[in-house]
C-alpha positions as CSV (number, residue, x, y, z in Angstrom):
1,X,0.0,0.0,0.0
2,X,1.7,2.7,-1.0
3,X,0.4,6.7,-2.4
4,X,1.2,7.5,-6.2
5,X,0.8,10.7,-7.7
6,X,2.8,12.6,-10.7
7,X,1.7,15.3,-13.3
8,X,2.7,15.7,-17.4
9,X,2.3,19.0,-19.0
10,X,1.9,21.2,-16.0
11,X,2.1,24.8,-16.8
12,X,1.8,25.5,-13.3
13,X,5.0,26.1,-10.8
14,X,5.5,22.4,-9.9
15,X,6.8,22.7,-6.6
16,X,3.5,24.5,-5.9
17,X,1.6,21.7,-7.3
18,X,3.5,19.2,-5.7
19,X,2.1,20.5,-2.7
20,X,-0.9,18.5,-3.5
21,X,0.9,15.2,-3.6
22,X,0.8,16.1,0.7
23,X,-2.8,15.2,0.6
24,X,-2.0,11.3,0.2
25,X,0.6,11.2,2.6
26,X,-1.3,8.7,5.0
27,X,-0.9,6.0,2.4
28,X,3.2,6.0,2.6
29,X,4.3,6.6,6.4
30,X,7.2,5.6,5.8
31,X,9.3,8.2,3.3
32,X,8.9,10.9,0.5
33,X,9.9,11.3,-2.7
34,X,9.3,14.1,-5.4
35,X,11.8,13.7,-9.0
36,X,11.5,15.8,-11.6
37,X,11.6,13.9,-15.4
38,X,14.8,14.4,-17.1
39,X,14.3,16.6,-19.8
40,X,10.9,17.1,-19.1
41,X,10.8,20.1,-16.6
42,X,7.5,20.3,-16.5
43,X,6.7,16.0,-16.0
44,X,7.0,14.9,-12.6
45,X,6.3,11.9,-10.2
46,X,5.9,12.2,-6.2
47,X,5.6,8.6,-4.1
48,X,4.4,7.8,-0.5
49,X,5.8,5.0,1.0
50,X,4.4,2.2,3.6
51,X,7.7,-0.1,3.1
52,X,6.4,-3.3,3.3
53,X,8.6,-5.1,0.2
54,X,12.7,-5.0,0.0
55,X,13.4,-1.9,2.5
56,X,16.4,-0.9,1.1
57,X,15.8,-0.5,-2.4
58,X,12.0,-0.3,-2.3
59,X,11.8,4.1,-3.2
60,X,10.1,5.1,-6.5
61,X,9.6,6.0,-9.0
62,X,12.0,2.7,-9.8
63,X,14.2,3.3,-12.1
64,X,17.1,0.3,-13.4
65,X,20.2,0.5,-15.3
66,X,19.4,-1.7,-17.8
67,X,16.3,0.6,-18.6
68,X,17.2,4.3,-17.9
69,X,14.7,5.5,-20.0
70,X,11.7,3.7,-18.1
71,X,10.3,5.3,-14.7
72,X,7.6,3.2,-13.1
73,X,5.3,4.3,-10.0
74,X,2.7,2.2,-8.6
75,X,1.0,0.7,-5.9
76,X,0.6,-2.8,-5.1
77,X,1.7,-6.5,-4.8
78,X,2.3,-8.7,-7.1
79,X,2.4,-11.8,-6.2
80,X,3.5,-13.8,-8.7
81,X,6.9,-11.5,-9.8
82,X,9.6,-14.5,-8.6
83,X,7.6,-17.2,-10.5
84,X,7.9,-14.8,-13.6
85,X,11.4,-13.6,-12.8
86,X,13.0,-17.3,-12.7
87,X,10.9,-18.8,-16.1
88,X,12.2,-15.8,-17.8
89,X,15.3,-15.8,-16.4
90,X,15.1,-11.5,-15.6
91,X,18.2,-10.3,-14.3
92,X,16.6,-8.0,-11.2
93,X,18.0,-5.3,-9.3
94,X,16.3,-5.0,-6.6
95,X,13.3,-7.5,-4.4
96,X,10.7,-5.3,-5.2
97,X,7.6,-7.1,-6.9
98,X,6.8,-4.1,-8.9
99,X,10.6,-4.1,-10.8
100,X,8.8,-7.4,-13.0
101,X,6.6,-4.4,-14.7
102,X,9.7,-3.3,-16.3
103,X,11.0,-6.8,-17.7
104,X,7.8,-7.8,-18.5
105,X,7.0,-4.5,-20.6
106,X,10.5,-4.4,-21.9
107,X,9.8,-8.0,-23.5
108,X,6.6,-8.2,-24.7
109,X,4.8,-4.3,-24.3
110,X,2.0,-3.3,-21.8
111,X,-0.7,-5.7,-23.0
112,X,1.1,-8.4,-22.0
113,X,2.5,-7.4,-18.7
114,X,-0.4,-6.6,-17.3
115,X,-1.9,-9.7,-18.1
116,X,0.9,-11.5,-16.6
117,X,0.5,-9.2,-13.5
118,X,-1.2,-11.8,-10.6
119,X,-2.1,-9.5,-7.8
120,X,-3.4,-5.5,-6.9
121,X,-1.8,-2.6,-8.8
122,X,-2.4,0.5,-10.1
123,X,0.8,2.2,-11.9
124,X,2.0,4.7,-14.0
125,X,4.7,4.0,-16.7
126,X,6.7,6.2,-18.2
127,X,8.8,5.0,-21.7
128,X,11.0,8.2,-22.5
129,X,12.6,6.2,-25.1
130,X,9.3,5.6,-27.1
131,X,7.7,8.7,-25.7
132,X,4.8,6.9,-23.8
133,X,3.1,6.8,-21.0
134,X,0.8,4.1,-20.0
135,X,-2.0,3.8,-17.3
136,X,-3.1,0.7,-15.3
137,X,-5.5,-0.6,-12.7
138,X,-6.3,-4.4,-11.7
139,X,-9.3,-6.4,-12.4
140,X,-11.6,-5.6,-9.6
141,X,-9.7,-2.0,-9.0
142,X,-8.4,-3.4,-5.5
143,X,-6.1,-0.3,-5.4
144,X,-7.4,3.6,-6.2
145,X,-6.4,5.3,-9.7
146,X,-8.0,8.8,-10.4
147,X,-7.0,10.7,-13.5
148,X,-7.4,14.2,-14.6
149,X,-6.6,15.2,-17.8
150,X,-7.6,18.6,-20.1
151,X,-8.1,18.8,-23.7
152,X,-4.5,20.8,-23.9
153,X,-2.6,17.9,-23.3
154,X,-2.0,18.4,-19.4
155,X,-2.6,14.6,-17.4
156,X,-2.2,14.4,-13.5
157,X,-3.2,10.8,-11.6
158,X,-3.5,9.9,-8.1
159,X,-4.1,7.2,-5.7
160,X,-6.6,9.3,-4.5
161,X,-9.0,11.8,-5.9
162,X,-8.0,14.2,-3.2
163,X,-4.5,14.4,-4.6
164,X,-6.2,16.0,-7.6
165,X,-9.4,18.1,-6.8
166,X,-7.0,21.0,-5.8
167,X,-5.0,21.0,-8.8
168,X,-4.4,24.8,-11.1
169,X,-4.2,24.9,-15.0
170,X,-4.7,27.3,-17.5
171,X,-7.3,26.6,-19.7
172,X,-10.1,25.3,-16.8
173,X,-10.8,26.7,-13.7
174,X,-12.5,23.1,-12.5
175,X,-9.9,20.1,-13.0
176,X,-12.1,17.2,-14.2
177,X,-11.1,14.1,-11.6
178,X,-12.5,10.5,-12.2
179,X,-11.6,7.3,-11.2
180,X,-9.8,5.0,-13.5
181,X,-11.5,1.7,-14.7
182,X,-10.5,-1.4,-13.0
183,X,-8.8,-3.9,-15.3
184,X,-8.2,-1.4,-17.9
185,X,-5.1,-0.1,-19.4
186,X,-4.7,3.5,-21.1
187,X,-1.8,4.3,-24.3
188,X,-0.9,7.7,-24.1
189,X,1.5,9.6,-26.9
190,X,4.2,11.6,-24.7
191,X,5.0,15.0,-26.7
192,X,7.9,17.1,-26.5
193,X,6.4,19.5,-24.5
194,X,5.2,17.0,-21.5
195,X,1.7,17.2,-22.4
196,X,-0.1,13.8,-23.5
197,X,-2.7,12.6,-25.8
198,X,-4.5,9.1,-25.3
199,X,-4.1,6.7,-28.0
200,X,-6.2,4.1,-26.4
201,X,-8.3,2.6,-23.3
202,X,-8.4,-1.3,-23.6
203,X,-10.0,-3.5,-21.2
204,X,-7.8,-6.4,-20.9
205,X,-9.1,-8.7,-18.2
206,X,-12.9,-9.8,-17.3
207,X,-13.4,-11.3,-14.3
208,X,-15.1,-14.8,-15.6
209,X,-11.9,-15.6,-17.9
210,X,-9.3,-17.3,-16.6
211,X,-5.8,-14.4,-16.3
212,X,-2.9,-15.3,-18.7
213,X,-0.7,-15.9,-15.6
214,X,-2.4,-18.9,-15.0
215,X,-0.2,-21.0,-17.7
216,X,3.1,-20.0,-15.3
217,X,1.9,-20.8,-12.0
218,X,2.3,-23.9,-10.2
219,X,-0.8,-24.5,-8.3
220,X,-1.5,-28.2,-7.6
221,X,-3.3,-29.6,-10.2
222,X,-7.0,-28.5,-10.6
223,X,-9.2,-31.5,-11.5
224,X,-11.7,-31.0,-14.4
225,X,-15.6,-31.7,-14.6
226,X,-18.4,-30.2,-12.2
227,X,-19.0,-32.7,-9.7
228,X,-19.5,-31.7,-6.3
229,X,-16.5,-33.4,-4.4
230,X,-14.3,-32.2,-7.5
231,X,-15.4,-28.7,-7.4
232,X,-14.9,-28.6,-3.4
233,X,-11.3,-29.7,-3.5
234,X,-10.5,-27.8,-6.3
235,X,-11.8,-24.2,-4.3
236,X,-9.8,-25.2,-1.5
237,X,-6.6,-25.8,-3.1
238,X,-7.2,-22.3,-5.0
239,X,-8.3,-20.4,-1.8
240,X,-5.8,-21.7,0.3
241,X,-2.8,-20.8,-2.5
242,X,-4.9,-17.7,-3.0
243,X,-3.4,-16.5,0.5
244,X,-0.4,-18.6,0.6
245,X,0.7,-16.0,-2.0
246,X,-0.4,-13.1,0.6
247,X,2.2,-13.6,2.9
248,X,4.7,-11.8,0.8
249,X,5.8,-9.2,3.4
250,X,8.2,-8.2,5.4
251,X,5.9,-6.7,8.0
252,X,3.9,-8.3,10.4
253,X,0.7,-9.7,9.0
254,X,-2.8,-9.1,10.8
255,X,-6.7,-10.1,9.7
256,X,-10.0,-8.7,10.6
257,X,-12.6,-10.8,12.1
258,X,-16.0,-9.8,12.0
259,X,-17.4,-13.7,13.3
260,X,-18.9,-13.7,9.6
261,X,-18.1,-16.7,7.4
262,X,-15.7,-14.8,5.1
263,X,-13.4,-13.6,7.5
264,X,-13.5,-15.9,9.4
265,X,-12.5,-18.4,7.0
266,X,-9.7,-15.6,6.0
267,X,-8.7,-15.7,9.6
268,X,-8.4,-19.7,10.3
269,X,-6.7,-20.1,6.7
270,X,-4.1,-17.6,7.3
271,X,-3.1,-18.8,10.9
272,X,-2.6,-22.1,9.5
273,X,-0.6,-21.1,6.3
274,X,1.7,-18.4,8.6
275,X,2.2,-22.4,11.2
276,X,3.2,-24.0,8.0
277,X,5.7,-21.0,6.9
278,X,7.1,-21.2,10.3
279,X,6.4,-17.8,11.0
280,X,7.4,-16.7,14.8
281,X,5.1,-14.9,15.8
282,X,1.2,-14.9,16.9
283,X,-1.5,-14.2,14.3
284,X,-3.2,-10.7,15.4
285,X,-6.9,-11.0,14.8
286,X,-8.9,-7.7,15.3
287,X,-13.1,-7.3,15.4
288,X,-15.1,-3.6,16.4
289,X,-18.2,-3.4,18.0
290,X,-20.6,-2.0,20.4
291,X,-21.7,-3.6,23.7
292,X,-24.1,-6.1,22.7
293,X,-22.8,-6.9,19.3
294,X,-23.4,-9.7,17.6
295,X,-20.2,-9.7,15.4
296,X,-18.3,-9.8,18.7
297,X,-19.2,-12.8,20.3
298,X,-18.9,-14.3,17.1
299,X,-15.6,-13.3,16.3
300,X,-14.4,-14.5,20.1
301,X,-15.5,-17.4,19.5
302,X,-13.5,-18.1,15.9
303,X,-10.8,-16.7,17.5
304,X,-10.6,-18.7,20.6
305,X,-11.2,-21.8,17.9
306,X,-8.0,-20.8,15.7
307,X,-5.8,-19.8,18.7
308,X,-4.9,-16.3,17.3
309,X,-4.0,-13.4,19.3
310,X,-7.5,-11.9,19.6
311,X,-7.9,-7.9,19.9
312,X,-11.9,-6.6,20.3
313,X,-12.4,-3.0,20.2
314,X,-15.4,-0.9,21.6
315,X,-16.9,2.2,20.4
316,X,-20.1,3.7,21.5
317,X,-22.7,5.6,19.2
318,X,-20.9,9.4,20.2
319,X,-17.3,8.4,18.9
320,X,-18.8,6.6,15.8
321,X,-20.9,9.5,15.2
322,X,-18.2,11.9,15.4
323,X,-15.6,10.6,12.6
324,X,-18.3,10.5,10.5
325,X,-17.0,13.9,8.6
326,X,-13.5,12.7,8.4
327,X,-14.9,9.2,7.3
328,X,-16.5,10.4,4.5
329,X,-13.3,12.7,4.0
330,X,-10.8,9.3,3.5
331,X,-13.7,7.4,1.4
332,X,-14.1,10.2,-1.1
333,X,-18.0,9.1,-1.4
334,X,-21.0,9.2,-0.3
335,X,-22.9,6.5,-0.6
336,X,-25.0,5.2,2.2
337,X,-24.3,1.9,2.8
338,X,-20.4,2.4,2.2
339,X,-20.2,5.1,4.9
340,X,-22.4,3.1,7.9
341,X,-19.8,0.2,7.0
342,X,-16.8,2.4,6.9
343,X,-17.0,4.0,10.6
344,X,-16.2,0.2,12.3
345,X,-13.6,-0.5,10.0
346,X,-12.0,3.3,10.1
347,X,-12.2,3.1,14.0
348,X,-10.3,-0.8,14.2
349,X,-8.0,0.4,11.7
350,X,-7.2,3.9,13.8
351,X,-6.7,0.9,16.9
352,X,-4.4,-1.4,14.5
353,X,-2.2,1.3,14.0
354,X,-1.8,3.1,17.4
355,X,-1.5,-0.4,19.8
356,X,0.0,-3.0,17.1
357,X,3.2,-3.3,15.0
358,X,0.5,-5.5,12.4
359,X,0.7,-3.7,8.9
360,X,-0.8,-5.9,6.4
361,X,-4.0,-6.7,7.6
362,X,-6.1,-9.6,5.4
363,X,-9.9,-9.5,4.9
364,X,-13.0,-11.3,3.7
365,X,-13.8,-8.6,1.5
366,X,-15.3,-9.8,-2.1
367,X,-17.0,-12.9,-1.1
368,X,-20.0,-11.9,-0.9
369,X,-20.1,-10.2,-4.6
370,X,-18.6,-13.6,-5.8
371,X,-20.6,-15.8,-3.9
372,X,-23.5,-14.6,-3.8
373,X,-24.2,-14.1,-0.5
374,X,-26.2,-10.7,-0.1
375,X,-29.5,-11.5,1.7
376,X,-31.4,-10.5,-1.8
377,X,-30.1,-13.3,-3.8
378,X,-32.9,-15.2,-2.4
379,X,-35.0,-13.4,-4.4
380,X,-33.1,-14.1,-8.1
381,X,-36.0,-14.6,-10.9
382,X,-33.1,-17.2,-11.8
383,X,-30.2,-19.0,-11.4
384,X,-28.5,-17.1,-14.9
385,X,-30.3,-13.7,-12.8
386,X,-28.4,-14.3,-10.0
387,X,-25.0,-15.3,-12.0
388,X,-25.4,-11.4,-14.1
389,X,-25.9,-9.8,-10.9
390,X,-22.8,-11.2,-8.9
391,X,-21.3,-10.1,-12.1
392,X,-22.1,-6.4,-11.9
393,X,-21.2,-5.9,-8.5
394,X,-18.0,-7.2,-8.6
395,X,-17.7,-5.2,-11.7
396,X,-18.4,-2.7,-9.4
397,X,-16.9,-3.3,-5.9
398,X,-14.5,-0.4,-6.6
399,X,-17.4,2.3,-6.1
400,X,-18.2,0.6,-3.1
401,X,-16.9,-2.4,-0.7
402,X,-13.6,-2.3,-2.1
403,X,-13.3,1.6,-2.3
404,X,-14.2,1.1,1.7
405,X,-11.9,-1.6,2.3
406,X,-8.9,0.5,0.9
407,X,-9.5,3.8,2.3
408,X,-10.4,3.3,6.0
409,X,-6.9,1.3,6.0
410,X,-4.9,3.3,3.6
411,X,-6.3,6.5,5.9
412,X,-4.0,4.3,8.2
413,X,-0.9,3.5,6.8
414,X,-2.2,-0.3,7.0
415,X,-1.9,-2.4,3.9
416,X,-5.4,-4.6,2.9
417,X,-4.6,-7.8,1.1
418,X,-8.5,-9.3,0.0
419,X,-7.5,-13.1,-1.4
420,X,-11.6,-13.7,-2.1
421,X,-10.7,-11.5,-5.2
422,X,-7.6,-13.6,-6.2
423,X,-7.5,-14.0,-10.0
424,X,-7.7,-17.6,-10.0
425,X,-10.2,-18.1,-7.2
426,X,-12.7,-15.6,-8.6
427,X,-12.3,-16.7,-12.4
428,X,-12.9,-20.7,-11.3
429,X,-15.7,-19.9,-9.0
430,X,-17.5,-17.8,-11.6
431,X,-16.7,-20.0,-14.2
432,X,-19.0,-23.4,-12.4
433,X,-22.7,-23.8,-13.9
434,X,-24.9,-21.0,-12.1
435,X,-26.9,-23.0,-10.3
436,X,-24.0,-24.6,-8.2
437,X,-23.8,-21.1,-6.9
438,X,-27.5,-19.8,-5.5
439,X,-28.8,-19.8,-2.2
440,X,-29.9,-23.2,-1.1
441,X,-32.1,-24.3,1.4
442,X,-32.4,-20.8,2.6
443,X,-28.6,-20.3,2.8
444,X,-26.6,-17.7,0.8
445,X,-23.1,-18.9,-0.3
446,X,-24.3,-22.7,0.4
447,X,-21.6,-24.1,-1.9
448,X,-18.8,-22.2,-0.4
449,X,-19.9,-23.2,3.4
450,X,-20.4,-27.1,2.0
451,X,-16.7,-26.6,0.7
452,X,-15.0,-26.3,4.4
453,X,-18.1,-28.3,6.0
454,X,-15.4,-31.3,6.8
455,X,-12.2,-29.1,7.1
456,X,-12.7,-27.9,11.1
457,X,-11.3,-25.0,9.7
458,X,-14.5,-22.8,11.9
459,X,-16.7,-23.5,14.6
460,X,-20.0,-25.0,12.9
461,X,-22.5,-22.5,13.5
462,X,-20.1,-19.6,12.5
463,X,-19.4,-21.8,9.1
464,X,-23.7,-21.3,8.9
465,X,-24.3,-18.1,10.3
466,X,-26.1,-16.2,8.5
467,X,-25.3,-13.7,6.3
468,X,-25.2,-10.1,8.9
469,X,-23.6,-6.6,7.0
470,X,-20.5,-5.6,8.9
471,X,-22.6,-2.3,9.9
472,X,-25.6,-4.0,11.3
473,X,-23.3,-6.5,12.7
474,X,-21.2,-4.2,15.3
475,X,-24.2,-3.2,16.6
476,X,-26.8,-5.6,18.7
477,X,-30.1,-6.5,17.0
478,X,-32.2,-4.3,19.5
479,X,-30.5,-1.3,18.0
480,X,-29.0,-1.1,14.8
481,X,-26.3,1.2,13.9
482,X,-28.0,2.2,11.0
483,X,-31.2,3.0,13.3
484,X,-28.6,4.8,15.9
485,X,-27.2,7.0,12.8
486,X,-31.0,7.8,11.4
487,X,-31.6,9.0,15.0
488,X,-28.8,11.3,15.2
489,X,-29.5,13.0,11.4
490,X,-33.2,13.1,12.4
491,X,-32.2,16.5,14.3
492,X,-29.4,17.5,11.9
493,X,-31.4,17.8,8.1
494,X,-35.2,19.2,8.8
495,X,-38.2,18.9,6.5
496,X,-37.4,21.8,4.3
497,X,-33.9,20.5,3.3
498,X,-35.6,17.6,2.4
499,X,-38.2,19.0,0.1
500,X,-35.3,21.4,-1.2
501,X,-33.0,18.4,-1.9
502,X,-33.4,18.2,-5.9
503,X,-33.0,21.6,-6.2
504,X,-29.6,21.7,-4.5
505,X,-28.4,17.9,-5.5
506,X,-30.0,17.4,-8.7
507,X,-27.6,14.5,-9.2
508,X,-27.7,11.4,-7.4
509,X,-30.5,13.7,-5.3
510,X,-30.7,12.1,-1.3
511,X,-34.1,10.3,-1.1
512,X,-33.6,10.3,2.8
513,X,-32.5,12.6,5.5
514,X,-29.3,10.5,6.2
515,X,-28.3,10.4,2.8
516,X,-28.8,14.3,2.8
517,X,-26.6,14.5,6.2
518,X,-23.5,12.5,3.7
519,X,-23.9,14.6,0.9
520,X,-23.9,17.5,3.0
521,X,-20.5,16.5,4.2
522,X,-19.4,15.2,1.6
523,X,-20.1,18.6,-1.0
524,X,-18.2,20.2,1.8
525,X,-14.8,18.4,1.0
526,X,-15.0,17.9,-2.8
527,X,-17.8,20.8,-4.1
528,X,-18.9,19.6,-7.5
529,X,-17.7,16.2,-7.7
530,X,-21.0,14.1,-6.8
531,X,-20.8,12.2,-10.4
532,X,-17.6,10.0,-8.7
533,X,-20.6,7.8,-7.5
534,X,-22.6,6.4,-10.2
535,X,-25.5,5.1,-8.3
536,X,-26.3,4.4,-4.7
537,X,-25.6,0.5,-4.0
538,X,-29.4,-1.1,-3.3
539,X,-30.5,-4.3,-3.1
540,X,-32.1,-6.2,-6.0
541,X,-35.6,-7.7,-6.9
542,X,-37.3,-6.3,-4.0
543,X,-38.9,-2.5,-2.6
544,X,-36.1,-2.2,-0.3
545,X,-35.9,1.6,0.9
546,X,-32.7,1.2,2.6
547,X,-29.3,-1.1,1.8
548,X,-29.5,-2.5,5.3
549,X,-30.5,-6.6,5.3
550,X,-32.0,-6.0,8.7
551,X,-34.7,-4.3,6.7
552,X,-35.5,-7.0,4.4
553,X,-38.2,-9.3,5.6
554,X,-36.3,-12.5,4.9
555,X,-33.7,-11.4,7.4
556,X,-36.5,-10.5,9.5
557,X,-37.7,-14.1,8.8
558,X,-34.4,-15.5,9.9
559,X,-34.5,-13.4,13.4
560,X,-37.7,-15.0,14.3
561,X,-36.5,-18.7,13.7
């Protein structure tokens, strides 16, 4: 996890400009770095670090000998770059994962690298030589991108879209910022005044096909066909390789337990994996919640199973209520359901950091996109319904839980490593018949819970809890958060804000008085810029009036049992 920014054409004083690069600082504690472009005055690069790769030689932009005319700036892992370095025989020249961008490129050109890529990026590549610069993001856009760019020629890009909103030039007094498509990867012509035109967008990964990497890596053998005991040992050996890979670090690795299946399942992989790698010391596990929460006892109980070194921190309604603004600040949105969610994981994050030497914190987040395991699902008109809709939203997770995921850590200086989106994992899972992967017998994500039903990897009844949101679960079911937050905002927006609300937000225009409170904040930080969120996120198939599943009347159902 690291914060990437740099500017090409700037007519501007660059160290003026630079001074937005300050903005991103959380996401690279550790050091600073701000180079100029030789022979491009006005083309610069500026890099946070979070040193969690090769200490010593880790800085960026990373430049080689053997290529002085490439400069290469990202953020990310990639997980694969020793497998790729040895079967092409690269000569390296340093251990970080990101120097394979440059071999790979310099061998084959950007299509194929970042097909080879198996991991999270998002870089920006710089070919002085051939006067380009190319632009790319991973498949599910596990790490930020934002781009601006004016019809002069001027580009800027950032981890973060608050790197950017603050940004001069000459020809537009408002800097058009947006996010840059996951799994896409942009051509840009490099003239020899530093200003850019784009030559092409191509999206070069979907999340259903299997990733070119795949022929280079040495996973145990996958068996073919789609019967049930086959498909269950071939998801194991793919998730548990999915964070076997993870491990890459030379920080101390931490997980989040919510009690939920995912993390959970996270949690009692990793521990075993870091046994098996011999790795001295305990596995940090770390769940949020009020007094009463459910997610709590769960998570205690998971923990207590694994053996991990179990952390449980408390927050009242007050303190969550009162990082709300700088929330919404770090998530650069405002979307309903991604804020409620956001203040827990914000809040454990802000703990991580302050009491524990843990860095790279793992998660469960992506399952339930993948596997269908939002309460809704029940509802699917059909089996190929269902299979579209998992599609969108993971086509989408970077608007949304993903976007959360990264920013309440990055706000941190923690790293978030999600193996539920590995490459391989996701492709296999969505490439098995559609109705292997519904609800059954009244259970979202039936097929991955039957998967570790024999492993004693979980307690039993966490491996069939049902499916609880992270925001309703760090509350009790008496009182939700999301009831506790409606509450508060009750007194905050009146009436007449509410009947005024299309006048002043005629986009994306708050249908409730809580989704008026975030905007509110929200138009505060970044004036202008409400089009960075598409759509609110809402459940499917049914008149649902809020995101929360403690609304829906199946989960209602479920409560009753």
């Amino acid at each position: 996890m690291c914060g990437i920014w740099a500017l090409f054409g700037s007519d501007d004083c660059l160290s003026v400009q630079c001074l937005s690069a300050m903005k991103i600082a959380h996401r690279g504690p550790d050091a600073f770095r701000f180079e100029n472009v030789n022979g491009y005055t006005n083309c610069c690069f500026g890099f946070h670090r979070l040193a969690v790769v090769d200490q010593l030689f880790g800085m960026q932009p990373i430049r080689v000998k053997k290529y002085p005319y490439l400069w290469l700036c990202y953020n990310g892992e990639i997980y694969n770059h020793k497998k790729m370095q040895h079967h092409f025989e690269f000569e390296y020249q340093t251990k970080v994962d990101g120097e394979i961008i440059l071999h790979l490129y310099d061998k084959g050109g950007i299509e194929q690298t970042v097909c080879m890529l198996d991991g999270v990026f998002a870089f920006i590549l710089l070919d002085t030589a051939n006067k380009k610069v190319f632009l790319g993001r991973d498949t599910y856009g596990v790490r930020p991108l934002f781009k601006a760019m004016t019809e002069d020629g001027f580009l800027a890009v950032c981890s973060e879209a608050k790197g950017l909103v603050n940004l001069k030039h000459s020809t537009t007094p408002f800097l058009k910022v947006e996010p840059f498509l996951p799994g896409h990867y942009e051509v840009l012509d490099l003239k020899p005044n530093g200003k850019v035109a784009s030559v092409e967008m191509v999206k070069y990964h979907h999340c259903r096909d299997e990733p070119l990497h795949a022929l280079y890596d040495n996973v145990e053998k996958l068996f073919p066909g789609f019967e049930i005991e086959t498909v269950k040992n071939n998801l194991r050996i793919l998730f548990d390789n999915a964070i076997k890979k993870r491990l890459m670090t030379d920080r101390r690795i931490g997980c989040l337990l919510s009690g939920g299946l995912d993390s959970s399942l996270v949690a009692a992989t990793l521990l075993k994996q870091l046994k098996e790698a011999h790795v001295q010391y305990p596995l940090q596990t770390f769940a949020i919640g009020m007094e009463d929460s459910t997610d709590l006892l769960a998570a205690r109980k998971v923990a207590n199973h694994i053996g991990s070194e179990h952390h449980e921190v408390l927050f009242n309604s007050e303190e969550g209520i009162q990082v709300l603004d700088e929330v919404i600040f770090s998530l650069e949105t405002y979307d309903i359901t991604t804020v409620r969610a956001s203040v827990g994981m914000y809040l454990v994050s802000k703990y991580i950091r302050k009491n524990t030497d843990s860095v790279v914190i793992f998660s469960g987040e992506g399952s339930d996109e993948l596997t269908q395991g939002y309460i809704y699902f029940h509802k699917a008109p059909s089996p190929e319904k269902a299979e579209e809709e998992s599609e969108r939203l993971l086509k989408e997770l970077y608007l949304f839980d993903v976007l959360r995921a990264d920013r309440t850590t990055a706000a941190h200086g923690l790293e978030l490593r999600v193996p539920f989106l590995d490459h391989r994992f996701s492709s296999y899972y969505l490439s098995l018949p559609p109705d292997m992967r519904i609800p059954k017998n009244g259970i979202e994500k039936h097929l991955l819970r039957e998967t570790f039903e024999d492993s004693n990897l979980i307690p039993k009844d966490i491996l069939w809890r049902p499916k609880e949101a992270f925001s309703d679960g760090i509350t009790s079911v008496k009182n939700s958060w999301f009831r506790i937050l409606q509450e508060y905002i009750e007194h905050q927006v009146d009436d007449a804000m509410m009947a005024a609300a299309a006048q002043k937000f005629p986009f994306n225009t708050p249908k409730t008085k809580e989704g008026y409170y975030y905007r509110q904040i929200f138009e505060r930080h970044y004036p202008g810029r409400a089009d960075w969120l598409t759509h609110y996120w809402m459940p499917r198939w049914i008149n649902a009036t809020d995101p929360s599943a403690r609304t829906l009347a199946h989960y209602k159902a479920a409560a009753k049992a």
